[in-house]
C-alpha positions as protocol buffer text, in pm:
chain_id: "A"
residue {
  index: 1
  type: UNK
  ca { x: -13933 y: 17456 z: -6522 }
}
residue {
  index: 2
  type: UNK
  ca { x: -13972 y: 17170 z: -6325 }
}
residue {
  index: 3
  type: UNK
  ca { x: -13808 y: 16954 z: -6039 }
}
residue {
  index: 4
  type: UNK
  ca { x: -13835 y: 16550 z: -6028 }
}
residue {
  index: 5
  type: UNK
  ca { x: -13886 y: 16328 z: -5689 }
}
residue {
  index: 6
  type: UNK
  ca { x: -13880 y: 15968 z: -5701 }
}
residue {
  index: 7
  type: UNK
  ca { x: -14105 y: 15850 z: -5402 }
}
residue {
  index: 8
  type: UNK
  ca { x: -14009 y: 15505 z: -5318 }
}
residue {
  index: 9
  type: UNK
  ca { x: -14143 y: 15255 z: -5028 }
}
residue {
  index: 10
  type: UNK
  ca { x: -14064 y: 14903 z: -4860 }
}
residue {
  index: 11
  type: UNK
  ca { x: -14279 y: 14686 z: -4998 }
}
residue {
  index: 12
  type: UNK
  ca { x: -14357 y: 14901 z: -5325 }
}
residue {
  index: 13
  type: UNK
  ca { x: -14751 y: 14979 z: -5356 }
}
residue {
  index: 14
  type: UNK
  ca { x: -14785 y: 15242 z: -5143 }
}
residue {
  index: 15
  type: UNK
  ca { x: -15044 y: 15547 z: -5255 }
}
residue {
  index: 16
  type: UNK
  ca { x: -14842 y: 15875 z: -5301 }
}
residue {
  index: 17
  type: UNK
  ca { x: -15038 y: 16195 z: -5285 }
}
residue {
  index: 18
  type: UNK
  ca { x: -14899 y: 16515 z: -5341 }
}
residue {
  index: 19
  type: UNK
  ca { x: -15049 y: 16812 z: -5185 }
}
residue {
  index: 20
  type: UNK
  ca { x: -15349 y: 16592 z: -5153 }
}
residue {
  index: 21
  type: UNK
  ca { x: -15355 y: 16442 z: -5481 }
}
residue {
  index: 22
  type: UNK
  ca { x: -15319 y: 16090 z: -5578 }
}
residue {
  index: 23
  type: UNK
  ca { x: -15067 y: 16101 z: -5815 }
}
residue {
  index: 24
  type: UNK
  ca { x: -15029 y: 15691 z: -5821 }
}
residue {
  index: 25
  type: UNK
  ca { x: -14807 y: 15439 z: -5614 }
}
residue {
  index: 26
  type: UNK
  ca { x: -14507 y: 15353 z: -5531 }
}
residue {
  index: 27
  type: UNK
  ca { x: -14216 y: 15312 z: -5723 }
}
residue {
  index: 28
  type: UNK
  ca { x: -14307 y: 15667 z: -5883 }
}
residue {
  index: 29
  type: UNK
  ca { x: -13993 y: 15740 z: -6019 }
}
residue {
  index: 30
  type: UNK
  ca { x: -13956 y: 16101 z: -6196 }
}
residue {
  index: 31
  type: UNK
  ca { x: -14275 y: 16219 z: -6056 }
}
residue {
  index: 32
  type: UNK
  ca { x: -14263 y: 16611 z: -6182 }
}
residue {
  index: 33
  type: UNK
  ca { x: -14314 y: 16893 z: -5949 }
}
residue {
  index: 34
  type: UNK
  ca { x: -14337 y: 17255 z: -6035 }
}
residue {
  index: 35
  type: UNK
  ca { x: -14129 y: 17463 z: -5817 }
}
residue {
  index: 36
  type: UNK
  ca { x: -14254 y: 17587 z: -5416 }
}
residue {
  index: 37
  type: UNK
  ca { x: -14301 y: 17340 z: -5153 }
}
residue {
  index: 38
  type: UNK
  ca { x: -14501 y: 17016 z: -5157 }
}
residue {
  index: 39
  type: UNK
  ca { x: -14638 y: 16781 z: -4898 }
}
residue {
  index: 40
  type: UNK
  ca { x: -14596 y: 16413 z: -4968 }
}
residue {
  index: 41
  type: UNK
  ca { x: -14790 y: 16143 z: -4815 }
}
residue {
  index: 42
  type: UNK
  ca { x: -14745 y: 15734 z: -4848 }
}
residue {
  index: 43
  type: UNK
  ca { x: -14968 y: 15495 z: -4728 }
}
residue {
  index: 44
  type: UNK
  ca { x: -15029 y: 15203 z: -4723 }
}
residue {
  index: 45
  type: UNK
  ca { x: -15285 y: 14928 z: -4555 }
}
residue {
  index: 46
  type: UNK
  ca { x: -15161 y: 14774 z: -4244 }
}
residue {
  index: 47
  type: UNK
  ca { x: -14792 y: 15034 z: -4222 }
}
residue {
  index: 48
  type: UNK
  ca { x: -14760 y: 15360 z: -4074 }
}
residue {
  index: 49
  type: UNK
  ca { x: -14835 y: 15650 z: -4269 }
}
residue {
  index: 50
  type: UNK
  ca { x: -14542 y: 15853 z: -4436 }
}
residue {
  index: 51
  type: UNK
  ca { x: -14560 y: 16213 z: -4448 }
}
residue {
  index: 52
  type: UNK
  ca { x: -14287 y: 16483 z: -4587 }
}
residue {
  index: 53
  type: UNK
  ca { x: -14242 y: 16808 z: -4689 }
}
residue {
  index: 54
  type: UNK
  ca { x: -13982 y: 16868 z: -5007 }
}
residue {
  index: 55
  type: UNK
  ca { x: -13920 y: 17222 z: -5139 }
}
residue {
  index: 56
  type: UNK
  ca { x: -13840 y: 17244 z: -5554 }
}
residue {
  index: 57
  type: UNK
  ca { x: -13681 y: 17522 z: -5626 }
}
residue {
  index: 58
  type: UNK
  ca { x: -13597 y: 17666 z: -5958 }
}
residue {
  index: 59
  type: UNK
  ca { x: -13286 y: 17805 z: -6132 }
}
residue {
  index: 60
  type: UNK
  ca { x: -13046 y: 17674 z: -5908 }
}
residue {
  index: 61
  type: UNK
  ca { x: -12681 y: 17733 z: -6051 }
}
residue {
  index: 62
  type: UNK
  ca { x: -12353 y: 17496 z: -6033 }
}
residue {
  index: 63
  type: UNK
  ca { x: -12203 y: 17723 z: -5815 }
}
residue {
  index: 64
  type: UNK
  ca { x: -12483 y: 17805 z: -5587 }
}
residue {
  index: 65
  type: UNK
  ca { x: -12574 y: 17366 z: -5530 }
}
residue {
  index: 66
  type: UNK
  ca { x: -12248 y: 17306 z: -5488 }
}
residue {
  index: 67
  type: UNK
  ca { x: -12158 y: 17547 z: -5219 }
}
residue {
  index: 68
  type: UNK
  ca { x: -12464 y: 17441 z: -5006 }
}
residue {
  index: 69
  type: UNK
  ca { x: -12376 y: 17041 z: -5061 }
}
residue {
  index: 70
  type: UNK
  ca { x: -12008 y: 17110 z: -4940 }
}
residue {
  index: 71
  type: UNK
  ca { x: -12210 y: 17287 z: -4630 }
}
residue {
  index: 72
  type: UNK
  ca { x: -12370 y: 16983 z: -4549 }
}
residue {
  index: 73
  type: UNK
  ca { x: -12092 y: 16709 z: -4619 }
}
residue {
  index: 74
  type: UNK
  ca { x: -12194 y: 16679 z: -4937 }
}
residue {
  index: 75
  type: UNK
  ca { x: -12012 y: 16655 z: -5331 }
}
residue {
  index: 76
  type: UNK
  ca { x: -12129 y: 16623 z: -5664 }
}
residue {
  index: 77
  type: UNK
  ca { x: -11967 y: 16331 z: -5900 }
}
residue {
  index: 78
  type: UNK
  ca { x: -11953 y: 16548 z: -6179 }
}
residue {
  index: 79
  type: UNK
  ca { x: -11944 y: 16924 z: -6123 }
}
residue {
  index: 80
  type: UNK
  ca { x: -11970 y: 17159 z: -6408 }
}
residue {
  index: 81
  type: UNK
  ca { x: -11694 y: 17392 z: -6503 }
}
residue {
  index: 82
  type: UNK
  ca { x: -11865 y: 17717 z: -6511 }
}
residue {
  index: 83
  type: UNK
  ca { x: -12039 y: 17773 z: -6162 }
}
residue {
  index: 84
  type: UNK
  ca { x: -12281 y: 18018 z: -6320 }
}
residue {
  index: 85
  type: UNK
  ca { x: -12441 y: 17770 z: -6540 }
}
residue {
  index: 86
  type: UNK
  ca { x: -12784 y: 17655 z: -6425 }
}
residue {
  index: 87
  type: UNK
  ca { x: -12812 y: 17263 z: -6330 }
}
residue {
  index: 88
  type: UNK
  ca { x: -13169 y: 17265 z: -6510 }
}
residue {
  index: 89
  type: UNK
  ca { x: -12951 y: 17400 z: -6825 }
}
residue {
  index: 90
  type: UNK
  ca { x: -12697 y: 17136 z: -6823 }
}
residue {
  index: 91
  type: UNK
  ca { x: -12981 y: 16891 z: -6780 }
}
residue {
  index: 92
  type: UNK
  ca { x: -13181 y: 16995 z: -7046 }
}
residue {
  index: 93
  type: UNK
  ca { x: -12881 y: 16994 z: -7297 }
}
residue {
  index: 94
  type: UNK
  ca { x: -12701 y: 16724 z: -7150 }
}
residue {
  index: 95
  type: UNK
  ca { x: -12441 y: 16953 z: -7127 }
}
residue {
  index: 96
  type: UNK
  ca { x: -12170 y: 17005 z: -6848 }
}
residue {
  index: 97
  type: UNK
  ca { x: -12016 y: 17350 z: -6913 }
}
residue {
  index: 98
  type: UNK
  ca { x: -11625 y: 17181 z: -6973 }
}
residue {
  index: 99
  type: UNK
  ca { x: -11468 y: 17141 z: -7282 }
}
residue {
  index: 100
  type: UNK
  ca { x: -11119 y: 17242 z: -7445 }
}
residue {
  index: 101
  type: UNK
  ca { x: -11185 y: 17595 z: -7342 }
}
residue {
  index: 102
  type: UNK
  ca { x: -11287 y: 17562 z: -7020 }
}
């Protein structure tokens, strides 16, 4: 399982490295990262260097994400049904846990 970042910058061109790797430049859009915690660096000639620490984590369930956004003023625009159905899951079936029985 995997997480996704998208690692933009003003102006676009930036080297991104993650955990010390050059993984290209900037817009990186649906850059994978497995899950644990990654450091992020941008840079760029003649701009101050970027640096940031993201943690992926794995698993997470409907239920679980959205308690923890509402924590922190936060909502999804389309919550699942079921709160123990896993947000990778619905992803990777394009499914959303509602229907007619639901």
């Amino acid at each position: 399982m995997t997480g996704t970042a998208d690692i933009l910058s003003t102006p676009f061109g930036a080297a991104v490295a993650v955990n010390g790797a050059d993984v290209g430049e900037t817009p990186l859009l649906q850059h994978r990262l497995k899950p644990g915690a990654h450091r992020i660096d941008v840079r760029k000639e003649g701009y101050e260097p970027w640096t940031s620490s993201v943690t992926v984590e794995a698993g997470i369930r409907y239920g679980t994400l959205a308690e923890y956004l509402q924590s922190n003023g936060f909502a999804l625009h389309n919550l699942a049904s079921l709160p123990h159905i896993s947000v990778a899951g619905a992803c990777a079936t394009a499914t959303h846990g509602s229907g007619i029985k639901n």
